[in-house]
C-alpha positions in Angstrom: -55.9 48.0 -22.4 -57.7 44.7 -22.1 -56.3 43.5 -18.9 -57.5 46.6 -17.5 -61.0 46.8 -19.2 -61.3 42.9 -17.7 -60.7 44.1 -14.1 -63.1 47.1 -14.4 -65.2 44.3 -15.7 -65.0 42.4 -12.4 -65.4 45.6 -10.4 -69.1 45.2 -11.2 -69.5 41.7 -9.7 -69.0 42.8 -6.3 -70.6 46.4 -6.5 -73.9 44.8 -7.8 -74.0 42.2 -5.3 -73.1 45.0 -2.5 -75.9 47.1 -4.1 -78.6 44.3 -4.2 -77.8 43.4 -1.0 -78.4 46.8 0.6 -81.5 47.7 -1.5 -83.0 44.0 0.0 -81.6 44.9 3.3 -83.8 48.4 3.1 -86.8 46.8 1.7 -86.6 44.2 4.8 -86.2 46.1 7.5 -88.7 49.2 6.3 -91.9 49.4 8.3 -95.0 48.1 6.5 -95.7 44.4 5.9 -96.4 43.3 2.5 -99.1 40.6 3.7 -101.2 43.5 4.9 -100.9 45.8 1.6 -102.0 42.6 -0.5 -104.8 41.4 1.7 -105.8 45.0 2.5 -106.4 46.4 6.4 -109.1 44.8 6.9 -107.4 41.2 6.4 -107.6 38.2 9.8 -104.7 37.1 11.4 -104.8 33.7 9.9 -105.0 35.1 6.4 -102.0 37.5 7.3 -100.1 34.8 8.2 -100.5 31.9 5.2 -99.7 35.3 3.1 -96.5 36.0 4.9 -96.2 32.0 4.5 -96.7 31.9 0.7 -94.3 35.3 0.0 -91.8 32.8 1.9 -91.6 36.5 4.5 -91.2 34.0 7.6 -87.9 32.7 6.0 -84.8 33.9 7.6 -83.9 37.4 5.4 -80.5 35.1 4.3 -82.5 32.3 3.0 -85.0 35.6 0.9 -81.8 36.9 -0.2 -80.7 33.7 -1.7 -83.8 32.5 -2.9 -84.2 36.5 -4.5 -80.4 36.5 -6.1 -81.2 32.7 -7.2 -85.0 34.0 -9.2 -82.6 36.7 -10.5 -79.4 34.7 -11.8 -82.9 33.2 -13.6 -84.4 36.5 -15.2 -87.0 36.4 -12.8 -87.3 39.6 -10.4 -90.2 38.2 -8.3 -93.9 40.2 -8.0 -94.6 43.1 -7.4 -96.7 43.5 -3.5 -98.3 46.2 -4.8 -100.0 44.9 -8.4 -99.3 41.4 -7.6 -98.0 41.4 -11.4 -94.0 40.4 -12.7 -91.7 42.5 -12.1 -89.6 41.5 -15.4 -93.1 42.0 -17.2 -93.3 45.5 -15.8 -89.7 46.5 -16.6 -90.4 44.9 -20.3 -93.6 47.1 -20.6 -91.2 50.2 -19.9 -87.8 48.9 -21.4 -88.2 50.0 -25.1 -89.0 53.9 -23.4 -86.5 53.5 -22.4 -83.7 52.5 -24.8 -85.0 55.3 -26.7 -84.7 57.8 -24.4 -81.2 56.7 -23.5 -79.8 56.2 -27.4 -81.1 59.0 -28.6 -79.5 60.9 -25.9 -76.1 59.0 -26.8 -76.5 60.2 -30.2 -77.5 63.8 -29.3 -74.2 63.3 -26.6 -71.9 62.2 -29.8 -73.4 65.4 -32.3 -72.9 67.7 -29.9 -70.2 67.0 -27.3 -67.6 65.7 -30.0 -67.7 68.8 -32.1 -68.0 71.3 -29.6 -64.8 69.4 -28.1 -62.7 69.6 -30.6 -64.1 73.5 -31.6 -62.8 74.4 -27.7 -59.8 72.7 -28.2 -58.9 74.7 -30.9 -59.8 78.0 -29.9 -58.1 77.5 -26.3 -59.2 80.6 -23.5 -60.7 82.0 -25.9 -63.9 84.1 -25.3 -66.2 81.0 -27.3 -64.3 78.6 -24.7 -64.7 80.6 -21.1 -68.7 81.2 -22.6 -69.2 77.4 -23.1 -67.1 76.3 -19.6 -69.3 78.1 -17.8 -72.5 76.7 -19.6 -71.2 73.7 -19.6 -70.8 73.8 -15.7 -74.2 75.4 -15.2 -75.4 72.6 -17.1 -73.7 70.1 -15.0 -74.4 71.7 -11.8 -78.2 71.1 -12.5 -80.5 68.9 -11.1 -80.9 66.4 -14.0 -85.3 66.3 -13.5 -85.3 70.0 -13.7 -83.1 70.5 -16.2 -85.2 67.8 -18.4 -88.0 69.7 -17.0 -86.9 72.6 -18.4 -85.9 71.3 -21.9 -89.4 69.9 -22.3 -90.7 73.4 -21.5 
């Protein structure tokens, strides 16, 4: 059981490093430049350019992606182009929201889910069990935002 938790373990190294590399790719490559939405469109050429010279933007996109993974390896996720501010300061703004939301749906998971588990086990094709499989699969079929839509209403 530990061997095989350890090698899920490493599964992750490579996934996150495929998935930050694809979400830098994207953000490269999309149309817009980033001088231009910090300086505004009314900005000069020559004040375009040193901008693209301090965000490092005239780099080759390997040498952004290692200077990006090495800021990260850090704990520090660069600036934000569009409010010039931390990004780690703007995820730790919104981070305790967050482990709320998420724990208390953990907890409202393990009341719930365990309990009604074992009460379908028991009561196996039973008229309780086909009700709640196909609730349970409506559920799941949802979209998550309207269903959370939905449970605020």
């Amino acid at each position: 059981m530990t061997s095989y938790a350890l090698r899920r373990l490493l599964h992750i190294v490579p996934v996150l490093i495929a998935t930050t590399l694809l979400v830098f790719w994207l953000l490269s490559f999309s149309p817009g430049d980033p001088a231009r939405i910090i300086l505004g469109l009314g900005a000069e050429a020559d004040q375009l350019e040193m901008m693209r010279e301090q965000l490092g933007l005239n780099d080759p996109v390997v040498v952004r992606y290692a200077r990006y993974m090495g800021g990260v390896l850090q704990g520090d996720f660069g600036t934000s182009y569009s409010t010039r501010r931390p990004v780690s300061e703007m995820i730790g703004v919104r981070l305790p929201n967050t482990l709320i939301l998420a724990f208390g749906s953990l907890l409202l998971i393990l009341v719930v889910a365990i309990p009604l588990g074992v009460a379908l086990a028991v009561r196996q094709n039973s008229l309780f069990d086909n009700v709640m499989r196909v609730v349970t699969l409506l559920t799941a079929a949802m979209p998550g935002f309207w269903l959370g839509l939905m449970l605020i209403l």
